[in-house]
N, C-alpha and C positions, 0 to 999 in steps of 0.2 A: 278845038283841039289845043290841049296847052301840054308843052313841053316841061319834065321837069326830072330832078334830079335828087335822089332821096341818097340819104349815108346814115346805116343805120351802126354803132360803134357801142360792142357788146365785152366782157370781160376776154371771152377769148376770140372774137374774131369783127372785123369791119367788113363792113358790104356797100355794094352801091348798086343803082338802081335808075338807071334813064329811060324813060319811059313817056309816051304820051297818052295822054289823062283826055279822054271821051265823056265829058261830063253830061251829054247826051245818049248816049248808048250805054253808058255803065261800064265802058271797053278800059282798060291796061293794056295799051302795045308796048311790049317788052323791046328795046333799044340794044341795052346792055344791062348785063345784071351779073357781080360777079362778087369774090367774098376770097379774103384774104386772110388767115389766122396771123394775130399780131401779139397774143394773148396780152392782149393792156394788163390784165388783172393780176399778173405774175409779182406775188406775198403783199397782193393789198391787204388777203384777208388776214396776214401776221403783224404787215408794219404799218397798217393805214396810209399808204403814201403808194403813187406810183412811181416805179421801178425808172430809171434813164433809158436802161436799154430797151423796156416798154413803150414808153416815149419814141424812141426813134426806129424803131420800127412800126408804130401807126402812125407815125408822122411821114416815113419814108412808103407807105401804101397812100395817104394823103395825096401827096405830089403826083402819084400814080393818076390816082381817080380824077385829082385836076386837069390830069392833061384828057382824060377820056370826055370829061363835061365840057370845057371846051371844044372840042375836037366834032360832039356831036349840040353844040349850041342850045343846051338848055341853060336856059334866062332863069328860070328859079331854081332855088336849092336847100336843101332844107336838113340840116345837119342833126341828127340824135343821137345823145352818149344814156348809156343806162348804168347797170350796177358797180360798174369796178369805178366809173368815175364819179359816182354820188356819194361812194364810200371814202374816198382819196381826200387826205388833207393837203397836196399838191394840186390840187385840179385845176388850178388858176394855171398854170407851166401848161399844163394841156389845151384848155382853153386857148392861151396867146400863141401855141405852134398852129391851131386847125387854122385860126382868123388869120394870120401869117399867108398860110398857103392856100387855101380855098376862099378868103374874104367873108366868112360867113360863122357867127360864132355858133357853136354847138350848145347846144339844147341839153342840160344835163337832166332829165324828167323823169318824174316820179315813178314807182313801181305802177302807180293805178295809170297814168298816163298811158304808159308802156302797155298795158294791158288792153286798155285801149284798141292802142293803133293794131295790138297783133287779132282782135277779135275783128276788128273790121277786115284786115288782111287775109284772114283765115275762111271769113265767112260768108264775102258777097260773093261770089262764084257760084256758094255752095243752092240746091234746090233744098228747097221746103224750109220753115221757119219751124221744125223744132227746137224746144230747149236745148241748147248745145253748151258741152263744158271746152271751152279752148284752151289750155293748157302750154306756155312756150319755156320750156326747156333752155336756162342758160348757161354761161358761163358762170356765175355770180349769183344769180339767182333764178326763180322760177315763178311766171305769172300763170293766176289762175283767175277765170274769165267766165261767165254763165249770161247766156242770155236767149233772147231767142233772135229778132230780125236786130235788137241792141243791147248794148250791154246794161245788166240789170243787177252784177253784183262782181264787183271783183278785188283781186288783192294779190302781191308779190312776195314772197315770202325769199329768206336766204338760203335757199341748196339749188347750187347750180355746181355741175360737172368739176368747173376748177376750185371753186370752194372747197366742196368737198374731197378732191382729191389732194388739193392741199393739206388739208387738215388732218386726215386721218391716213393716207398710204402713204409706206415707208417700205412694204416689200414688194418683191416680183414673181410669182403674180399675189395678187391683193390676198394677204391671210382673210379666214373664216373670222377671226376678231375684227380686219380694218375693216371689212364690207358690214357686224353687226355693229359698228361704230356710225359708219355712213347711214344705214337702216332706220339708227336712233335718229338720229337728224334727222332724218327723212320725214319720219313717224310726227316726230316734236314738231315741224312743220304746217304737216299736213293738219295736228290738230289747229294749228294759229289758222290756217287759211279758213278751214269751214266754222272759224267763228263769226267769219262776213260771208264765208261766198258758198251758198248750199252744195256743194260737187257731188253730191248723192242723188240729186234730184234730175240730174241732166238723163235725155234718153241718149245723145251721141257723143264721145271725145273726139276731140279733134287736136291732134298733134305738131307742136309744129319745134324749129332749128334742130341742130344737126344732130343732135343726141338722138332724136326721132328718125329723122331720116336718116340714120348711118345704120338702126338697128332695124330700121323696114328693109334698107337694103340688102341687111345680111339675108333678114328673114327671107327674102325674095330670091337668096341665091346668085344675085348677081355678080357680072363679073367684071361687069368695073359700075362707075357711078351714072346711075341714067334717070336725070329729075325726072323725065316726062312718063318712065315705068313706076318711079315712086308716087310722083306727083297723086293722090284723090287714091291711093291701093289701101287695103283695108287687112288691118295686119292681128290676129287674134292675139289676146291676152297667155294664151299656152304658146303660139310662138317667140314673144315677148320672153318669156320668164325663161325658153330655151336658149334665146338670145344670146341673154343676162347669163344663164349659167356656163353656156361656153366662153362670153367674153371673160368672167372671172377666174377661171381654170388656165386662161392663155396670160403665157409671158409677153413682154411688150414687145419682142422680135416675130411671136404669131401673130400678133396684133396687128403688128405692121406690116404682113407679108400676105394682110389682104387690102386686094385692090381699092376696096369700096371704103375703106377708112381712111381718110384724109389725112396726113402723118401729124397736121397736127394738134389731133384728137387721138392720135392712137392711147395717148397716158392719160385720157380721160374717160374717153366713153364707154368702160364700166360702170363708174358713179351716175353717170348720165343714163344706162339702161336700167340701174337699179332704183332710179327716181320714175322712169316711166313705170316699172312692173309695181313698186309700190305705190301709185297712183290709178293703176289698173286694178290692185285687189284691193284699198281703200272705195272707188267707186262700185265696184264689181260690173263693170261693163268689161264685154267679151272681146270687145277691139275698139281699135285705135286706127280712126280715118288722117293718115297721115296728108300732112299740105305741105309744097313748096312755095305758098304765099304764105306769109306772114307779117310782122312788127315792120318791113319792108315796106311793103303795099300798103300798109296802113298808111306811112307816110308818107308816100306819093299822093292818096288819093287825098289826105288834109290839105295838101302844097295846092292840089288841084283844086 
């Protein structure tokens, strides 16, 4: 049994993950496991650089999590940054705040990397070794993953949630223009990725971060956030696009006056449903088997 402690630090949110690693039984006993929006990626994609008050607010969740990994003594640790800091021509200022406060530099890893650890995360749990498309939804950007028991083709491309709602919404709620503006991206995307990674070919998706699980939750009706009813629920492509069109109709104060959206994703996860439902009528698969493991669990299970 080896203890360890995984921090996974994505454009708009950081996570951590204590856990002990069964490298015999294939087990993840979940310790702690918790997730912070600190949105690092706030106008990387305008000024190339990250933001100060970016900075000290995942530096000020840092300090957090340090005191959680001591507290439950996991000896390894294993620090990963993804798109807002691979993009940042500040990232060195980031870098020297994590190793500061945690002792451990962060890993700033590629989109294939990343794609990686979220297919592993996603899919040892899962029964049977179909073809499966894993798909992680982010801040920054969006990994696309196919394989069957490994990964056998994968690629990151740039439309994630805040990117895009950076770039293109200026009203409330999103005009008919900013969502066919998001679309186009989406669309332009989607062709770069299936020039390495077949997403046509897969017989299951597999969903994963909070873009996913915020619009399985809606679709579920829930009434406040319960991983363990989202966790492996199987959410169709018509509830998806119904999702999508009520969130794009709702002002950011509807947004916000439901429980299951995290407040802060309520000014994103539009862009973020619209990249799911255009990835569901690009594959033409009928649903999306949503996961609360992912790029997480990947990285625990590499430490282990």
């Amino acid at each position: 049994m080896t203890r360890v402690a995984a921090v996974d630090c994505g454009t708009n949110s950081i996570r951590l993950l204590v856990a002990d690693a069964d490298l015999e039984t294939g087990e993840l006993a979940e310790l702690d496991r918790r997730m912070t929006i600190v949105r690092l990626g706030q106008g990387v994609d305008r000024t190339g650089r990250l933001a100060p008050e970016a900075l000290e607010r995942t530096f000020a969740a840092c300090r957090e999590y340090a005191e959680v990994i001591k507290a439950l003594d996991a000896r390894k640790v294993r620090f990963v940054a993804t798109s807002a800091s691979r993009d940042a021509e500040n990232r060195e200022d980031f870098v020297r705040g994590v190793v500061d406060i945690l002792g451990v530099e962060p890993e700033v890893i590629s989109g294939d990397q990343e794609a990686e650890f979220s297919f592993v995360g996603a899919t040892r749990e899962l029964p049977g070794h179909e073809e499966r498309l894993v798909v992680d939804i982010g801040g920054g950007s969006t990994e696309f993953v196919v394989g069957h028991a490994h990964v056998e083709a994968a690629r990151s491309v740039d439309i994630g949630c805040v990117r895009l709602t950076e770039r293109h919404v200026r009203d409330d709620p999103m005009t008919a223009a900013e969502a066919a503006a998001i679309r186009a991206d989406i669309e332009a995307a989607l062709d770069l990725a299936e020039r390495t990674v077949p997403v046509r070919e897969a017989r299951t998706l597999v969903g994963l971060a909070g873009s996913v699980t915020t619009v399985a939750a809606i679709a579920l009706g829930l009434k406040e956030y319960d991983s363990a009813a989202i966790h492996h629920s199987r959410i169709s492509r018509a509830q998806v696009a119904e999702v999508t069109r009520s969130l794009l109709a709702a002002t950011h104060d509807e947004r916000a006056a439901n429980p299951v959206i995290h407040p802060g994703r309520v000014d994103v996860i539009s862009a973020g449903a619209l990249v799911l439902l255009a990835i569901m009528e690009r594959t033409g698969l009928d649903e999306v088997v949503v996961s609360e493991h992912d790029i997480l669990d990947g990285i625990a299970w590499s430490i282990a």
